[in-house]
N, C-alpha and C positions, 0 to 999 in steps of 0.2 A: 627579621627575626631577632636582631640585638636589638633593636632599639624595644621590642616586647621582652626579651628577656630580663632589661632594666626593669620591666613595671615588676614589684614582688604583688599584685592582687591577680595578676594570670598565675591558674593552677598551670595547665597544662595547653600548647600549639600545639598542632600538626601544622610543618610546612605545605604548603602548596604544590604542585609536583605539574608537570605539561600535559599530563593524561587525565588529571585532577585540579585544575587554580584553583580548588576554594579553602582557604585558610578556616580552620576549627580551633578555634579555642573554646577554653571554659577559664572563667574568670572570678570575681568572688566583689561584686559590684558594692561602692560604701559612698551615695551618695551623698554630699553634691562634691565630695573629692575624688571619687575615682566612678565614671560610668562606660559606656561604650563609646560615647563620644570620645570621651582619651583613648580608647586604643584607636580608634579611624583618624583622629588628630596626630598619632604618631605614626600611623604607616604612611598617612599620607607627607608628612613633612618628611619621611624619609625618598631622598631624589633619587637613590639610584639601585634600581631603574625608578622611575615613578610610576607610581600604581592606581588604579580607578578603584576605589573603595567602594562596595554596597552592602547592604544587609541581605544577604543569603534567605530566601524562602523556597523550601521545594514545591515545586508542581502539587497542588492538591488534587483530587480524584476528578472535580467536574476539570478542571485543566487537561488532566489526562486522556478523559473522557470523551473533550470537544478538542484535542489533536489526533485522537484512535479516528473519531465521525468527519474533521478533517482529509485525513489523509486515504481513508474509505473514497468519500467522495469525488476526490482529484483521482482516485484510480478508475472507476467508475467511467467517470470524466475522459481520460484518457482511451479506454476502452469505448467509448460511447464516438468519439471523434474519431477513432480507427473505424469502426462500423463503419461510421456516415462513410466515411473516404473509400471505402473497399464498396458499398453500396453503388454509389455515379459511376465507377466501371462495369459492374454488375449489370446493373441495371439495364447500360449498353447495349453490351453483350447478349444479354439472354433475353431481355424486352425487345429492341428497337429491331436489332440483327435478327431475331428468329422470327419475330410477328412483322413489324410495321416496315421493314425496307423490303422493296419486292426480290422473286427470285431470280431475277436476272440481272439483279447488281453482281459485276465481280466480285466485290468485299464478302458477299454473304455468301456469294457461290465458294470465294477460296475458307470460310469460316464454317461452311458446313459438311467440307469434304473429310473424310476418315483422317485419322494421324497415328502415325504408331500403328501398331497392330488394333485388328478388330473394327468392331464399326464405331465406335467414340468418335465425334470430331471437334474440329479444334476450339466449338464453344463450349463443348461439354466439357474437354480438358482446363479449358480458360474460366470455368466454372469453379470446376472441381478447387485451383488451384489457388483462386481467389477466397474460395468457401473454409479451406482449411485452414489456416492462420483467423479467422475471425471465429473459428469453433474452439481453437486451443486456446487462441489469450483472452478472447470477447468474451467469449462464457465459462471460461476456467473455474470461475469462481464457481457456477451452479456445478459443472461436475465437480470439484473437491467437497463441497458440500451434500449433493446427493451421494455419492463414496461414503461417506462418513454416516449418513442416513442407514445406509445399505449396510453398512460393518455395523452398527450399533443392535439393530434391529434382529441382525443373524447372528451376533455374536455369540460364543459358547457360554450359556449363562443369564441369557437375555431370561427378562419376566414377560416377556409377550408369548403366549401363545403359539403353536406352529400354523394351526388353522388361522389364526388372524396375522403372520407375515404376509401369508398371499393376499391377504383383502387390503392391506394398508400399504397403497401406494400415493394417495394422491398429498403429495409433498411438491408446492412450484418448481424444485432444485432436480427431483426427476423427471416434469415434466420437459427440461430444458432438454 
């Protein structure tokens, strides 16, 4: 910052800050004696500390745009590989063990005896318990989206119709 306060063609810096590095100035450019190359020629030759000089651009909209459709898609992603994985035990469970292993295997014998109270047994529970976490995060997304569906539609003030809330449901996000 002294070695910019020498230059008299910068109006005005904002120093850089740890929550903020990027240095703002405005300057009053009088080529070929003074451009921006002198002010990045003098931060840099100042060593201490030594600094990595760039020209500042922000993110424009498709930037923004294609990090929102990014980071969608790695969630997705994430959500789609928890499926699969909660899936091969499943699958197990309630395909192999209820249909294709006979009933005079122990495993299936002690796998379809009651647990807990009532008559559940313990692949219905082993179901159950597999099935709930892939309902809350896997498809979190279609319920908060059908929710919002649902509030919009019923809201106090809505332009739709009351006869046509009951007909308009076929939206993917309630189907889920």
């Amino acid at each position: 910052m002294k070695r910019l306060d020498k230059m008299s063609q910068i109006l005005q810096a904002e120093p850089p800050t740890l929550q903020d590095p990027i240095l703002r100035l405005t300057y009053e450019p009088s080529p070929p004696n003074f451009t921006l190359r002198d002010v990045i020629s003098a931060i840099t030759s100042s060593n201490s500390p030594p600094f990595r000089v760039m020209v500042h651009k922000p993110p424009s909209l498709e930037d923004r745009a294609q990090s929102v459709r990014t980071k969608e898609k790695r969630s997705l992603l994430y959500r789609l590989v928890f499926s699969v994985i909660v899936a091969i035990p499943t699958f197990i469970i309630g395909v192999v063990f209820m249909s294709l292993v006979p009933s005079k295997n122990p495993t299936s014998n002690f796998l379809m005896e009651p647990m807990w109270t009532g008559n559940a047994s313990r692949i219905q529970w082993s179901l159950f318990f597999l099935a709930t976490p892939v309902m809350f995060y896997s498809a979190g997304n279609f319920h908060r989206r059908s929710l919002k569906e649902i509030r919009a539609l019923w809201r106090r003030g809505s332009r739709t119709p009351v006869w046509k809330r009951f007909l308009r449901f076929g939206s993917m996000n309630l189907l889920v």
